[in-house]
Every structure is written in C-alpha cells, then in structure tokens.
N, C-alpha and C positions, 0 to 999 in steps of 0.2 A: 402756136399759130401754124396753121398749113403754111408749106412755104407759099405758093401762088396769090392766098387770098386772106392770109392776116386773121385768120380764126382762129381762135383755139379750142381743139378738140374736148370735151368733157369726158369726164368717167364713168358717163353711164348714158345707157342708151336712151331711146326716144320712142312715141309709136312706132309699132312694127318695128322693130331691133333697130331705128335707123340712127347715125351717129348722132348726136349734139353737138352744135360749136356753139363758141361765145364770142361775140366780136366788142371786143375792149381794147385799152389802151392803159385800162387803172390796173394792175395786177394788184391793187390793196383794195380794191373793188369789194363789195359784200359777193356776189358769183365768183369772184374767181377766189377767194379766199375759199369761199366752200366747195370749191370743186380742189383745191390745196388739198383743204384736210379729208376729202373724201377718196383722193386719189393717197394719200399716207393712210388711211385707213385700209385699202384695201391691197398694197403692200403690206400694213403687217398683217393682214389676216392671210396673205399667200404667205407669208413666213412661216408664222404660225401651224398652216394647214400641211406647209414642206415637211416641219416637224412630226406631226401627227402622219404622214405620210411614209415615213421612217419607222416609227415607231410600227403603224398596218402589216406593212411587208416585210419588217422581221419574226413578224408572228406566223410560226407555220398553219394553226386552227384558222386563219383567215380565210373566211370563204366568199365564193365569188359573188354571192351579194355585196358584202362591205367593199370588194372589188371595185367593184363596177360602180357604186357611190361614190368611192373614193376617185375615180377617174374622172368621174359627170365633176366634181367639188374641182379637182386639178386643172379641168378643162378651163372651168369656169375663173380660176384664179387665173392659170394662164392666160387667157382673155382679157382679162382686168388690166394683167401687167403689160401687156403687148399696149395696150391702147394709152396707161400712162407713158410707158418709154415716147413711144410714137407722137403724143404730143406734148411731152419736155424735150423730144430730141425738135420739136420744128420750132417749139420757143430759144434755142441755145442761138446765140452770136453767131452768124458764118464767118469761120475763120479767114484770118486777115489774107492768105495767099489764097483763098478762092475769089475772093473779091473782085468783081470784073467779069466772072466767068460767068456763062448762062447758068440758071438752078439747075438742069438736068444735066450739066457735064460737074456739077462735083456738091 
C-alpha cells in the first residue's frame, strides 16, 4: 500500500507504462494473490537472469550485441524489482517508535 492512500502497487504496468494499484483489504484476495506470485515470479527470473549475467561477462568472445541485450533484460529486471521492493516496503507495519510521527519525518 502507498503510504498516503492504502493502494497497493502492482507488478506490472498499465496503458502507457502507468503504474497499477489495487485497493483491497483481502491480501488472500484472488488480485492480490496473483499479483503474490507474479511479483515471486519475476524475482526469480532476476535471479536467474543475475546468473546468466555472470556467466556473459566472463566470457571474453562476448560481443557488444549480447551486451547490450543483456543490459535492456538487467534494466528491465531491475525495474521489476525496485517496483516489488517498493510496494512490500509500503505494505510492512510502521515500526512501533515511529508511531505518532508524520509519514514524511520517518
């Protein structure tokens, strides 16, 4: 859930790149269960992709096509994962010694 407005963000975009939220209360919901396993999904394929990304760049014959694929594919995981962190960290508890404080001092 954003902090201000009780949404939670989804893992994949909407027309024109714009984000997706869900406004629920059910987290065993049928949406938010598949936004669950879509945001694990696309952690392990940045796992996965880290992997194979190791394996690229210790290849010296690597040329700067598979380069530059492999950066557009990294971009894009990392995208994926910013946007899961980003809305498991607005769904987490505020810790009990913030409590009280306005959302923008902590």
């Amino acid at each position: 859930m954003t902090p201000s407005s009780g949404l939670r963000l989804l893992p994949w975009m909407g027309p024109d790149d714009k984000p997706c939220y869900l406004s629920t209360d059910d987290a065993a919901g049928y949406l938010s269960r598949l936004a669950d396993h879509a945001e694990d999904t696309q952690l392990e394929l940045g796992a996965e992709l880290l992997d194979h990304a190791l394996d690229v760049l210790a290849d010296v014959a690597t040329g700067s096509e598979e380069l530059r694929r492999l950066a557009t594919d990294l971009t894009e995981a990392l995208r994926d994962t910013l946007r899961v962190a980003t809305s498991r960290g607005h769904r987490l508890p505020r810790p009990v010694h913030l409590e009280g404080l306005p959302e923008h001092l902590g």
